[in-house]
C-alpha positions as CSV (number, residue, x, y, z in Angstrom):
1,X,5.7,-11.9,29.6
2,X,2.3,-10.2,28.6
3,X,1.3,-7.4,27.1
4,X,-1.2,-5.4,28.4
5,X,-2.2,-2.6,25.7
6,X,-3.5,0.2,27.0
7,X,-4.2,2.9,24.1
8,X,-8.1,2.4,24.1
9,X,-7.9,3.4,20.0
10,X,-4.4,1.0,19.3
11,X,-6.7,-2.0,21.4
12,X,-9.6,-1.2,19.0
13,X,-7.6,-1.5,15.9
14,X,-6.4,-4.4,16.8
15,X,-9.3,-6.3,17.9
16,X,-11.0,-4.7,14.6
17,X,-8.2,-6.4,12.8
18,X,-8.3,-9.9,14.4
19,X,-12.0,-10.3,13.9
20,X,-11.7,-9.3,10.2
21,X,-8.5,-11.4,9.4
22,X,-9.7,-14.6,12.1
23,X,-6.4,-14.7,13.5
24,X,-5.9,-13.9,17.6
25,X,-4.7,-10.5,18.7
26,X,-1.5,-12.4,20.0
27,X,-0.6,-13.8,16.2
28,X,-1.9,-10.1,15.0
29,X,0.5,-8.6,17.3
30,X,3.5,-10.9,16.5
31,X,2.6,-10.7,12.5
32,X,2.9,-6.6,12.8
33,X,5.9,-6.4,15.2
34,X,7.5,-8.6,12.5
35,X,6.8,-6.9,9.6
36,X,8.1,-3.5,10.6
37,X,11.3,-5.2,11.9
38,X,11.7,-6.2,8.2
39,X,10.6,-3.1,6.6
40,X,12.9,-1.2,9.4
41,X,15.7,-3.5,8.0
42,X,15.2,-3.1,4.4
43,X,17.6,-0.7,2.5
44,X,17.0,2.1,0.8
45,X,17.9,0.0,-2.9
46,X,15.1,-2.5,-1.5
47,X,12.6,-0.1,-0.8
48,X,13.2,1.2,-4.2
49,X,13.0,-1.7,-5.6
50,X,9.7,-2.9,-4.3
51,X,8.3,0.6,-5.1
52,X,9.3,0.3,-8.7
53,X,8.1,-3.7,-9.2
54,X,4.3,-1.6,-7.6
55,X,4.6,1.2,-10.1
56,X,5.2,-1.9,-13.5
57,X,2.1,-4.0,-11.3
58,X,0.0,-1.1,-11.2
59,X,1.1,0.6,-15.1
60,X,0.3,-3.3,-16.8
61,X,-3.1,-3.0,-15.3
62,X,-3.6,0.9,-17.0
63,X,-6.0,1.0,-20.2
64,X,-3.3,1.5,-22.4
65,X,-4.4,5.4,-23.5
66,X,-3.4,5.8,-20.8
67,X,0.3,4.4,-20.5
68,X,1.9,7.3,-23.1
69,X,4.1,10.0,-21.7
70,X,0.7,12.6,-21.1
71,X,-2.0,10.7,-19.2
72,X,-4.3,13.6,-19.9
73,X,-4.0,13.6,-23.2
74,X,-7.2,11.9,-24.0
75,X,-9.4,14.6,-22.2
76,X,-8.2,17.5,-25.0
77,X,-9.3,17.7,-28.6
78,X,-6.1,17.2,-31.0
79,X,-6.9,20.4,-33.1
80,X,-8.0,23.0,-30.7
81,X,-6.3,21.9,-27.6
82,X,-9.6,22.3,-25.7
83,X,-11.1,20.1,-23.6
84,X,-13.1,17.2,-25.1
């Protein structure tokens, strides 16, 4: 069976993302259909999961002035309060 896209901006995307990632718009088109099927399928503890394991990636990578409770903190002067 083929697939014949005709959204001028969808087949433009997806030829903009073959060329860049050097796979064929076929592969491209199987490679997206099957990861929304498993984000479709996740559940809601999953997606919270993988949300929270983004959030500890992304917070170990912070300079760590900025890991305490205020992440502003650093922009005010301890005494007056005022900005820095």
């Amino acid at each position: 069976m083929a697939l014949n896209i005709k959204h001028e901006g969808t087949l433009a995307e997806l030829k903009e993302l073959s060329t860049r990632s050097g796979n064929s718009m076929a592969s491209e088109v199987a490679t997206a259909v099957h990861e929304r099927l498993e984000r479709l399928q996740q559940t809601r503890e999953e997606k919270i999961a993988r949300i929270m394991k983004l959030t500890d990636d992304t917070a170990a990578r912070w300079p760590k002035h900025l890991t305490g409770t205020d992440a502003t903190s650093f922009l005010y002067d301890d005494k007056t309060g005022l900005p820095g």
